[in-house]
C-alpha positions as CSV (number, residue, x, y, z in Angstrom):
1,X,-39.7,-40.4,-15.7
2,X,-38.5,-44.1,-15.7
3,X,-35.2,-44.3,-16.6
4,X,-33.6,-47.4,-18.5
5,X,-30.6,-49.4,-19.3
6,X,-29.9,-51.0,-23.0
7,X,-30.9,-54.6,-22.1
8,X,-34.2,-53.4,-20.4
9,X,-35.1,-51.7,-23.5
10,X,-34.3,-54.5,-25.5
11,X,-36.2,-56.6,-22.9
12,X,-39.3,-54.0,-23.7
13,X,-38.8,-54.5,-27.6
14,X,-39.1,-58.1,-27.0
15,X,-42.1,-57.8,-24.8
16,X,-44.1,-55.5,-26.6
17,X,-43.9,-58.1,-29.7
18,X,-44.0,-61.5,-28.3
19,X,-46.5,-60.8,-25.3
20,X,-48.4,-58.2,-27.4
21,X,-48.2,-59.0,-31.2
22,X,-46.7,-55.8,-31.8
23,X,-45.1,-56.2,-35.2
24,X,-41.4,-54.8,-35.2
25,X,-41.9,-52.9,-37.9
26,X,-44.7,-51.0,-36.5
27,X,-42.2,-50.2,-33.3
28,X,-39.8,-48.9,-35.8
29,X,-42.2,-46.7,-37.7
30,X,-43.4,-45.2,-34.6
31,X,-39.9,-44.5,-34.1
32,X,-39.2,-43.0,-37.6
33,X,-42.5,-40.8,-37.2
34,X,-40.9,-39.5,-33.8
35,X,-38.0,-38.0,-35.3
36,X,-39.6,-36.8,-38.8
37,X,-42.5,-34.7,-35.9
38,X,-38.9,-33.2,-34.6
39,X,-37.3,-32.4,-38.0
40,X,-40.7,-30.6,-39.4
41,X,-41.0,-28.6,-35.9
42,X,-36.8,-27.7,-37.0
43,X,-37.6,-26.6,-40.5
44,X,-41.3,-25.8,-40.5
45,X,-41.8,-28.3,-43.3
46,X,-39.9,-30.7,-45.9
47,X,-40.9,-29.1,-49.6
48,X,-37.7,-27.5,-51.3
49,X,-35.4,-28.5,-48.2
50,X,-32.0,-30.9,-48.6
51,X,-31.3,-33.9,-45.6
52,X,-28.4,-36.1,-45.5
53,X,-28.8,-39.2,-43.6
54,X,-26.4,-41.2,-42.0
55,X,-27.3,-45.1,-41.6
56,X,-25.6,-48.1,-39.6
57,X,-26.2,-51.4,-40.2
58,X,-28.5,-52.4,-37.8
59,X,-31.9,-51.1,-36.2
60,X,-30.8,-47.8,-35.5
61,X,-29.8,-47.5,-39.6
62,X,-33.5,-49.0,-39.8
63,X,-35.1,-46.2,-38.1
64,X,-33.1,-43.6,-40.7
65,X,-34.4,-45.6,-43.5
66,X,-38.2,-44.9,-42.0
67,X,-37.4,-41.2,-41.6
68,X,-35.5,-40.9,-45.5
69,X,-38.8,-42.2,-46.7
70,X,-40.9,-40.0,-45.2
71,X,-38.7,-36.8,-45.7
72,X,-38.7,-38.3,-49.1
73,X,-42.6,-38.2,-49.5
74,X,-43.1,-34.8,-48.3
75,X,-40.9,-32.8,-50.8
76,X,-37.1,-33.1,-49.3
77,X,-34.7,-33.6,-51.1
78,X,-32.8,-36.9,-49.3
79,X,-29.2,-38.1,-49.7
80,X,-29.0,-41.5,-47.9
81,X,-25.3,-42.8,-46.2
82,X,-24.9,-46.1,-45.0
83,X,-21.5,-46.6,-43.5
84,X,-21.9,-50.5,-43.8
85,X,-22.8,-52.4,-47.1
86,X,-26.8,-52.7,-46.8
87,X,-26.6,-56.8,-47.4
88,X,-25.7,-56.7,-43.4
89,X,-29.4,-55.2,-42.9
90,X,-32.0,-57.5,-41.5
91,X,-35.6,-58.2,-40.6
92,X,-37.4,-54.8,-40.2
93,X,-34.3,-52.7,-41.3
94,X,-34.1,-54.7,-44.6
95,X,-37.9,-54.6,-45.4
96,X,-37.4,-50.5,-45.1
97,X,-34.3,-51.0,-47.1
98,X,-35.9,-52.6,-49.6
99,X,-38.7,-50.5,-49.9
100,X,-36.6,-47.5,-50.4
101,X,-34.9,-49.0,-53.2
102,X,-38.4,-50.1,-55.1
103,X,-39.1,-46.0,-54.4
104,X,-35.8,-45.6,-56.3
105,X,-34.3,-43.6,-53.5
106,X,-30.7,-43.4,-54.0
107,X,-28.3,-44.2,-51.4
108,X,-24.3,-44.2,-51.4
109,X,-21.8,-46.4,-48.9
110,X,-19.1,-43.9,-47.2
111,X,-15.5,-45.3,-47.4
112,X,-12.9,-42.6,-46.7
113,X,-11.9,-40.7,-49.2
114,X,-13.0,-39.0,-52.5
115,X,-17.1,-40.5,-50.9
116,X,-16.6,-38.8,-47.8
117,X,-15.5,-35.7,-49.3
118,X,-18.9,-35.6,-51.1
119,X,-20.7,-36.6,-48.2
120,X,-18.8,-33.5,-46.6
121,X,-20.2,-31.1,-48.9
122,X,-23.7,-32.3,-49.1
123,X,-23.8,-31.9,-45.3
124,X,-23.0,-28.4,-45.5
125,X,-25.3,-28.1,-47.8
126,X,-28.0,-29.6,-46.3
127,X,-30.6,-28.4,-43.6
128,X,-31.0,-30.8,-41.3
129,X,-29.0,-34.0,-40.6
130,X,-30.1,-37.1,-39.3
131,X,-28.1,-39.1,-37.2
132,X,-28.9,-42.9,-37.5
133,X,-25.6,-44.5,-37.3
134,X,-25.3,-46.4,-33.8
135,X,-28.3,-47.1,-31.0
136,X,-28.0,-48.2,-27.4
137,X,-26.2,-51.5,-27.8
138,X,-22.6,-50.1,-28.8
139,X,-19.8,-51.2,-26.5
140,X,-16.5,-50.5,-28.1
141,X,-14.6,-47.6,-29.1
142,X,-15.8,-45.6,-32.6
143,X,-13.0,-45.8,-34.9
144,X,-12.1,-45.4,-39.0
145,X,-14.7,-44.6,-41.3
146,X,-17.4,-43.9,-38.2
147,X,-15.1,-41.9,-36.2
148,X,-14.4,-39.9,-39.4
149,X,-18.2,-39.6,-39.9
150,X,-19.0,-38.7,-36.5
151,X,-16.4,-36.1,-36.8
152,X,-18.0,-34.7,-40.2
153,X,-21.3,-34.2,-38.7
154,X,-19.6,-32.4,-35.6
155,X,-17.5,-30.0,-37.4
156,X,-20.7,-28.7,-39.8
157,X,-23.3,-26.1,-39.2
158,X,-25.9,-28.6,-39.8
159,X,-28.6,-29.1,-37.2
160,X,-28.4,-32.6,-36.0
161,X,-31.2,-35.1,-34.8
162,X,-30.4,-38.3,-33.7
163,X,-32.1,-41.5,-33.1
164,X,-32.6,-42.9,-29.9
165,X,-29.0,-41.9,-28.5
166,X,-26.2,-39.9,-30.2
167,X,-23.9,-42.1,-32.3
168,X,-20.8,-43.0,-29.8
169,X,-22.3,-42.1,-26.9
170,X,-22.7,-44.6,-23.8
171,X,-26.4,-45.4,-22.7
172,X,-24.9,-46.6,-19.6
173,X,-22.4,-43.7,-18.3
174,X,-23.3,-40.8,-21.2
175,X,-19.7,-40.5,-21.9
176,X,-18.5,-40.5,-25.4
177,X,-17.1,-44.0,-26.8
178,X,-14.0,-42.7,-28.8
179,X,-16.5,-40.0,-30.3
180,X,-19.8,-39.3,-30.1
181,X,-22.7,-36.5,-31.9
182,X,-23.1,-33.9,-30.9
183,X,-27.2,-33.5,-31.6
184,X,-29.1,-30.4,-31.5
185,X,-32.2,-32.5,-30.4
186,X,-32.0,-36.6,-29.3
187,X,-35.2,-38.3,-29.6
188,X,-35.3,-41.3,-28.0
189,X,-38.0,-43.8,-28.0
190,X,-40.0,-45.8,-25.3
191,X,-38.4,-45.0,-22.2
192,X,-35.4,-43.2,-21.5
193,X,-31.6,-44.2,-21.8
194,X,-30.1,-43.5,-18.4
195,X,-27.3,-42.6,-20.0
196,X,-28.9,-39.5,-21.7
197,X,-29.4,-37.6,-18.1
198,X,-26.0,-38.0,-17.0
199,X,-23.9,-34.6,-17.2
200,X,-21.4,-36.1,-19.3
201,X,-24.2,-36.3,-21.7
202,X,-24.9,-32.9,-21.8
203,X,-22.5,-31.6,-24.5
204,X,-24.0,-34.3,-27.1
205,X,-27.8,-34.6,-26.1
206,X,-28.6,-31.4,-27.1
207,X,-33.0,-31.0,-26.5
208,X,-34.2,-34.4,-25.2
209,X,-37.2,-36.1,-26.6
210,X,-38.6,-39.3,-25.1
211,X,-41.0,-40.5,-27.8
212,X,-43.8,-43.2,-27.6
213,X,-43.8,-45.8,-29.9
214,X,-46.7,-47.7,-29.0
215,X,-45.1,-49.6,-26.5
216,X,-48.3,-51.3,-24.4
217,X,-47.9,-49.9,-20.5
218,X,-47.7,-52.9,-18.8
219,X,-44.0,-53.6,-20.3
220,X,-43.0,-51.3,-17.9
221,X,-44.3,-53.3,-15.1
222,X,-42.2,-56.0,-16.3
223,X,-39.3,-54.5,-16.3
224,X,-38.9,-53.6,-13.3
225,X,-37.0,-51.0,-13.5
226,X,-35.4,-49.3,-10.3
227,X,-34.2,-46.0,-12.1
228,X,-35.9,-42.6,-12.3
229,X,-35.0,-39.1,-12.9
230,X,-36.0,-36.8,-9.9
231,X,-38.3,-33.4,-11.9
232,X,-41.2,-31.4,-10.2
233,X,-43.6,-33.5,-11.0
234,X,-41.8,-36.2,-9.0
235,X,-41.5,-34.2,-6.0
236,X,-45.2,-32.7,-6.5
237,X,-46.1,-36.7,-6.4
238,X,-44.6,-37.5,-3.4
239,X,-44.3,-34.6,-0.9
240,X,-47.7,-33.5,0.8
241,X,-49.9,-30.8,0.5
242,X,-50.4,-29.1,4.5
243,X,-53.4,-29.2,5.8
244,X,-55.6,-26.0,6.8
245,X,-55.4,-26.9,11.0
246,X,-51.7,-28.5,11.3
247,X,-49.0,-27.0,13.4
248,X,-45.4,-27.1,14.2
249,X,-45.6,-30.4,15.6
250,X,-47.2,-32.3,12.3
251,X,-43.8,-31.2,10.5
252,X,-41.2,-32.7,12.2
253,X,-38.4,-31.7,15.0
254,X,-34.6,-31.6,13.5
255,X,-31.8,-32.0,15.8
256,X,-28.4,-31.0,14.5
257,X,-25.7,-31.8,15.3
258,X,-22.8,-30.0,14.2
259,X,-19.9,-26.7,14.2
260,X,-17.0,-25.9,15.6
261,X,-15.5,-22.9,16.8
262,X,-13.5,-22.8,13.4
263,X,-16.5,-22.9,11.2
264,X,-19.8,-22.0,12.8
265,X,-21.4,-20.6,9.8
266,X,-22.1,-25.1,9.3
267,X,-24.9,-25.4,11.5
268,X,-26.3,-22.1,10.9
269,X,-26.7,-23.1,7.1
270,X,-28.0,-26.6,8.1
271,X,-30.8,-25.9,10.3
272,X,-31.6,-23.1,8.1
273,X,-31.8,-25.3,5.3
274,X,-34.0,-27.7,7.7
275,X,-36.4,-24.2,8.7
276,X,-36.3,-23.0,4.9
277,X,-37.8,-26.7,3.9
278,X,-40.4,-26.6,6.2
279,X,-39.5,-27.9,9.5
280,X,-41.7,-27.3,12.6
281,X,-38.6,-27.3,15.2
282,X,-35.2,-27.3,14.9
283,X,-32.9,-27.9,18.1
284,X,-29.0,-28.2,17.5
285,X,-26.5,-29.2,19.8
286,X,-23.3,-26.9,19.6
287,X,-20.5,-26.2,20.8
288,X,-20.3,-22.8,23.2
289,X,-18.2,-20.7,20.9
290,X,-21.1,-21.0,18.2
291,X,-23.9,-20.4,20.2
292,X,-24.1,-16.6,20.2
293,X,-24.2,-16.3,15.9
294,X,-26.6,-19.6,15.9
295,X,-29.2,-17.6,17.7
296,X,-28.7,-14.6,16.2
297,X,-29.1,-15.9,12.9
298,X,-31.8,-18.3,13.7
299,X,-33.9,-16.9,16.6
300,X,-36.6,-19.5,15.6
301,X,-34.2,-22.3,16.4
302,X,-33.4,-24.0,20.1
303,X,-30.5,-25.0,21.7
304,X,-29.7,-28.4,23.4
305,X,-27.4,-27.4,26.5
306,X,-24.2,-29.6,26.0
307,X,-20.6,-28.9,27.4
308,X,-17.6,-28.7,25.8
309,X,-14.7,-31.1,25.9
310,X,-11.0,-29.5,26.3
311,X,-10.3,-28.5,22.2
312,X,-13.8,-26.7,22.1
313,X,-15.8,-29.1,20.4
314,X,-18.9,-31.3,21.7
315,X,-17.8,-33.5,25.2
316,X,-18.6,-36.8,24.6
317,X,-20.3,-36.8,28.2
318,X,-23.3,-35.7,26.4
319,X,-24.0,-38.3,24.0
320,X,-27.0,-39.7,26.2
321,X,-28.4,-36.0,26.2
322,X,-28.4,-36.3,22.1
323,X,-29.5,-39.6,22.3
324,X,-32.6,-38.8,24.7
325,X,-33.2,-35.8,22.9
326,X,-36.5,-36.4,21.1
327,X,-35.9,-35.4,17.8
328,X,-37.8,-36.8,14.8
329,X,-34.4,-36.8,12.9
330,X,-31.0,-35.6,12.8
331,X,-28.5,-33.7,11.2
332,X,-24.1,-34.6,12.1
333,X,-21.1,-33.6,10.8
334,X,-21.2,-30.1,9.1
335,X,-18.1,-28.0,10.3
336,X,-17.3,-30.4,13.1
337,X,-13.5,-30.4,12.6
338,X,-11.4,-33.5,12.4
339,X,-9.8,-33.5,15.3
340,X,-9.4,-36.9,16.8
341,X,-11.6,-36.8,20.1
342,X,-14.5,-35.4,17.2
343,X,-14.0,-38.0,15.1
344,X,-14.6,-40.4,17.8
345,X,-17.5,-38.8,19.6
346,X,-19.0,-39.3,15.5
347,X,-18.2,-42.7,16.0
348,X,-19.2,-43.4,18.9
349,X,-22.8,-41.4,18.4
350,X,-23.7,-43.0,15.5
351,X,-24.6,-46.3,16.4
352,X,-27.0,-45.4,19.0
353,X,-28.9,-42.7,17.3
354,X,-32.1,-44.1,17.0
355,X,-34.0,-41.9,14.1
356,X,-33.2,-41.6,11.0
357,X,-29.9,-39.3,10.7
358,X,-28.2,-37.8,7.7
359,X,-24.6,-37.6,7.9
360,X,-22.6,-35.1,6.2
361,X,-19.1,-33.4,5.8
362,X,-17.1,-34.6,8.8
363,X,-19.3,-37.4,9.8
364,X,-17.9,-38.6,6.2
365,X,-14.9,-38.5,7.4
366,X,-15.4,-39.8,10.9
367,X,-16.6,-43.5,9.1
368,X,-13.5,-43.5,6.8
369,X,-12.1,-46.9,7.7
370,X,-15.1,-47.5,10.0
371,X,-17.6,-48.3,7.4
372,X,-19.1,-51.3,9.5
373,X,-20.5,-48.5,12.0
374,X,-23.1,-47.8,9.1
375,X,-24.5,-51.1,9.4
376,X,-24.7,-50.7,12.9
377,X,-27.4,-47.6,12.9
378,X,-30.4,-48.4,14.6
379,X,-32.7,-46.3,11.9
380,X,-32.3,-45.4,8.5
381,X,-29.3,-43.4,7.3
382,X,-28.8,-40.5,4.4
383,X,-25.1,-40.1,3.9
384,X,-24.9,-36.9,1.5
385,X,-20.6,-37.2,0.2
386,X,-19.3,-35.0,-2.3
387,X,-17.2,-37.1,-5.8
388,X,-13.9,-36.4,-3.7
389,X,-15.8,-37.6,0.0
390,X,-17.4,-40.5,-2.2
391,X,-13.3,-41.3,-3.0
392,X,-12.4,-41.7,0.6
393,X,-14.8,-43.7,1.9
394,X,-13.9,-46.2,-0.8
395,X,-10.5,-45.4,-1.2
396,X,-10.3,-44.6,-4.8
397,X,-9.4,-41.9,-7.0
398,X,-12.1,-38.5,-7.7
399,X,-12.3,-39.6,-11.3
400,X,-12.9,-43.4,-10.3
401,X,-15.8,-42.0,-8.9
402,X,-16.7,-39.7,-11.4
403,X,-16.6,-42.2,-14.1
404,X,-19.4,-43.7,-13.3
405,X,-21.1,-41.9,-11.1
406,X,-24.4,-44.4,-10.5
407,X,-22.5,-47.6,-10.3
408,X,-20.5,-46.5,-7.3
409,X,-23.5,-45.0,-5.8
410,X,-25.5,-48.0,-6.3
411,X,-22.7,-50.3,-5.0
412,X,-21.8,-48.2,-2.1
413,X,-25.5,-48.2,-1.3
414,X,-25.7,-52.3,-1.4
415,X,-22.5,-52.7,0.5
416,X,-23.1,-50.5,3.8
417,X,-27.4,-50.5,4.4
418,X,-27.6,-46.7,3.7
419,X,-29.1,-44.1,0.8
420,X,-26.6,-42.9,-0.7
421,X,-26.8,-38.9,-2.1
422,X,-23.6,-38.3,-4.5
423,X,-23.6,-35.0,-5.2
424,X,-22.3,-33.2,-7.7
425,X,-24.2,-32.4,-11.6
426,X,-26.8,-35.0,-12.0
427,X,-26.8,-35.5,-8.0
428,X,-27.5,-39.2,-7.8
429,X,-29.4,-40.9,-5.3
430,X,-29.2,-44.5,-4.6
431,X,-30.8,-46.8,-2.1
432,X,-29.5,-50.7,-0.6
433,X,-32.6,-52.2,-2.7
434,X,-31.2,-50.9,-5.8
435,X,-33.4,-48.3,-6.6
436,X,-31.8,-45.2,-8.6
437,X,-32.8,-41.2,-8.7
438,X,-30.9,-39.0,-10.8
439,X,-31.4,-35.2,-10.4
440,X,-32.4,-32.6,-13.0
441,X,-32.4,-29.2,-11.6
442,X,-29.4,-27.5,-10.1
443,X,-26.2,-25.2,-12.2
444,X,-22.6,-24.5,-11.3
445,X,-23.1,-22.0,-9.5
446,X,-24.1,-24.3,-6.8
447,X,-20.2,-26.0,-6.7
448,X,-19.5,-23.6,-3.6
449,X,-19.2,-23.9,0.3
450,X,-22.1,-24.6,2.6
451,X,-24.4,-25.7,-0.1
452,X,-24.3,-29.2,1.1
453,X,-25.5,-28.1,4.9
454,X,-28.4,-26.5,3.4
455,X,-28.9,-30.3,1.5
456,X,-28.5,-32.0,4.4
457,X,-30.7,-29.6,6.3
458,X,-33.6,-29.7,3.8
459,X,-33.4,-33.9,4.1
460,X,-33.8,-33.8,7.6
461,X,-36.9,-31.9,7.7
462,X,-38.7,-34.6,4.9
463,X,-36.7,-37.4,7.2
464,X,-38.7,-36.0,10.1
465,X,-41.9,-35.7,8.6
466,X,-41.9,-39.3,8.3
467,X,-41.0,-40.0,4.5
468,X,-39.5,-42.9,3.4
469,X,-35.4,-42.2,3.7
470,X,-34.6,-42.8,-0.7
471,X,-38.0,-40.4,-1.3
472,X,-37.0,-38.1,1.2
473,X,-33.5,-37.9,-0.2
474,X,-34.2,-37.6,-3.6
475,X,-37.3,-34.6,-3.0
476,X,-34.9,-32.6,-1.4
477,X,-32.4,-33.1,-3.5
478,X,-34.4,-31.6,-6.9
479,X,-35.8,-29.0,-4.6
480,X,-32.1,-28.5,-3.6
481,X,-31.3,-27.8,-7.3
482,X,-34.4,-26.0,-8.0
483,X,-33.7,-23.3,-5.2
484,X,-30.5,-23.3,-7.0
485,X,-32.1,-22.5,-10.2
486,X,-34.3,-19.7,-9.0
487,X,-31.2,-17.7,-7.0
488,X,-28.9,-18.1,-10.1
489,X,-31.0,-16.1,-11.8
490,X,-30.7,-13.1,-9.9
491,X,-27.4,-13.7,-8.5
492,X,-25.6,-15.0,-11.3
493,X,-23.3,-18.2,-11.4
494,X,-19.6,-17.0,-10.0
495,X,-21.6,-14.9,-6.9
496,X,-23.9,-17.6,-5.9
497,X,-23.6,-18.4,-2.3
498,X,-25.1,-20.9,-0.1
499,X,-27.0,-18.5,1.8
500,X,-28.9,-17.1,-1.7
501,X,-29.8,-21.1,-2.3
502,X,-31.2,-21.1,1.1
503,X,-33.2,-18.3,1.0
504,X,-34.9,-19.4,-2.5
505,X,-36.3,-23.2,-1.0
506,X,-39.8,-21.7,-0.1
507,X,-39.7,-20.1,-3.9
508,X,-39.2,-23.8,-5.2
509,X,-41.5,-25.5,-2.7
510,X,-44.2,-22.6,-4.5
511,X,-43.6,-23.9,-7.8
512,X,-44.8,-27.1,-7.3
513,X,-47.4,-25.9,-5.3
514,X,-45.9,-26.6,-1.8
């Protein structure tokens, strides 16, 4: 699902009627008909029922207007409040306006006080409420009469729909402006606001409708937009069926690279992960101490003989073994330690791998303050950091990051020549061209160790069955989630382990067919 900002929708609006004769006003009754389908699937039909509907003063309060006079038409009972004085309407949300007030519709401006005490109590009276107060374009903080409004339609039992994008809410980062609706269901028309899929969104989104308003499909050509959300119909797009006479070599060898003797249970979880997504090989370079559990947890795997240098960890003499090794892709960093002669055998193997590698965990670490190595790779690279990973490398704080989660991805992306995967809720996956994937599937119950191996695992095996490094990522990123999905259920959130997630990958490569 194409994913937008404000201006490209605006951009679309602007297309569909200059390009396309598309009168505004029939782009805002599409709009209007969206949300009344929604209100008559809430309450089974209008006769006999009571709506209050909240206006601003611009398009958004235009779209209400369409809705009030349909409600209106059908039997409902429709108090209309605008929370700006109707001479600021204009164009299409003036002609609606005006036709409301030939149908003798009656409408009231909220100011606070003894108005918005009325307003109060014909909300709690009502059935349904629409929300038409603010679209996509608001900047600035909510504040007086809106704030107090917003608040009104929070605190009531009244099921909420509103237009296009909660009141309040931030297309661009989904976080609340000062205050934001809280909507039972958002319908939003044309294309999707990527605000609306962020997590932060979730608490005000409520169901989410994407609504089509006519809008011709070759505007979305033209907007070339670079952001999508990452579902099961985008991973049943893009990752392959198998066919009837392939074997293990048509799916790609893994080579991981990764443990230590403090936390060997890394590498077992990441070439699981890589086995579990459908890998035809996986070899892993270890150090001694982990060798005996790696086997006996994955007899299907193979080892790469390497020796160890003096603190137990992976000599450095052996990099031209890895190197040589031919592996389709590669896995470094899980539970290597961060000991210093590590960190620099990271450093110095990075830079002459020559497939495409994902690096994860203490490969993260091993770049801190070395960034340019990641321009140096000679093949693509999948860097997979956590918000507080994503902090180091750029040397800000956790909620710097977590403000605004896609911009720093995006950026971070552009600045070092690599696909970015930020995990976290709403995983989001960004390339250096400055295309965007944000994640739907996944729960809490995922926020526990190891579960990033198994991620970096699972993008490894796509990485070495030759798909292209952002598609790659982003596939096994949903499948990721959806693996996560299908354990949860049966495990519940608190007990979920990386191990259950693992174990469920082949469950979610089933449901899309795979």
């Amino acid at each position: 699902m194409r994913l937008v900002t404000a201006e490209e929708m605006r951009l679309a609006d602007r297309l569909a009627m200059e390009d396309f004769g598309i009168p505004g006003m029939v782009l805002m009754e599409n709009a209007g008909q969206a949300v009344v389908q929604e209100a008559e699937k809430m309450l089974g039909g209008f006769e006999g029922k009571k709506a209050a509907i909240f206006c601003g003063g611009g398009n958004n309060g235009g779209d209400g207007l369409v809705v009030a006079r349909h409600l209106y038409n059908r039997g409902c009972d429709v108090r209309l409040y605008f929370l700006d004085d109707p001479d600021v309407f204009r164009g299409e949300a003036l002609a609606n306006y005006q036709i409301l007030n030939n149908m003798g519709v009656t409408s009231f401006q909220l100011t606070e006080g003894s108005r918005l005490n009325v307003a109060r109590m014909a909300l709690w009276s009502s059935d349904i409420a629409i929300d038409a107060i603010f679209g996509t374009g608001l900047r600035d903080d909510v504040r007086d009469i809106t704030l107090s409004v917003i608040n009104m339609i929070n605190e009531s039992d009244t099921p909420v729909i509103s237009c296009d994008i909660p009141s309040g809410l931030s297309s661009t980062t989904g976080l609340p402006l000062g205050g934001a609706v809280k909507a039972d269901v958002t319908v939003t028309f044309g294309y999707c606001k990527i605000g609306l899929v962020l997590p932060a969104a979730k608490p005000y989104v409520g169901r989410l409708v994407v609504a089509d308003i006519s809008l011709p499909r070759q505007v979305e050509n033209s907007l070339n937009s670079r952001r999508e959300l990452i579902d099961g119909a985008f991973v049943q797009r893009w990752l392959p069926e198998r066919d009837p006479d392939s074997y293990k070599g048509d799916f790609g060898h893994v080579g991981v690279v990764a443990g230590s003797p403090a936390m060997p249970g890394a590498a077992i979880l990441a070439a699981r992960g890589a086995l579990k997504a459908g890998a035809g090989r996986v070899t892993a370079a270890l150090p001694s101490a982990c060798r005996t559990s790696f086997t006996a947890q994955l007899p299907e795997s193979m080892l790469l003989n390497t020796a160890d240098n003096e603190l137990g960890g992976i000599d450095a003499a052996d990099i031209d073994k890895i190197v040589s090794f031919p592996a389709d892709s590669w896995i470094m960093g899980p539970g290597m330690g961060r000991e210093q002669k590590t960190l620099e055998f990271i450093r110095e193997l990075i830079p002459r791998i020559n497939v495409p590698a994902v690096l994860d965990a203490d490969a993260l670490f091993a770049v801190c303050g070395y960034l340019r190595l990641l321009k140096k790779a000679q093949a693509p690279l999948v860097i997979t950091p956590h918000p507080g990973e994503m902090a180091k490398l750029l040397g800000v704080s956790v909620a710097d990051v977590q403000s605004n989660r896609v911009s720093v991805a995006e950026g971070f992306a552009r600045q070092t020549n690599v696909v970015v995967v930020l995990k976290g809720a709403g995983t989001v996956v960004a390339t250096p061209e400055g295309r965007v994937f944000i994640n739907s599937s996944g729960n809490p119950g995922m926020a526990t160790g190891g579960t990033g191996d198994v991620l970096a695992g699972m993008i490894a095996t796509l990485l070495a069955q030759g798909m292209v490094p952002a598609v790659a990522a982003a596939c096994a990123v949903w499948l990721h989630g959806a693996a996560g999905d299908i354990a949860v259920t049966k495990n519940g959130v608190a007990g979920l382990l990386a191990g259950d997630i693992v174990e469920a990958v082949p469950t979610a490569l089933k449901s899309i067919g795979r």
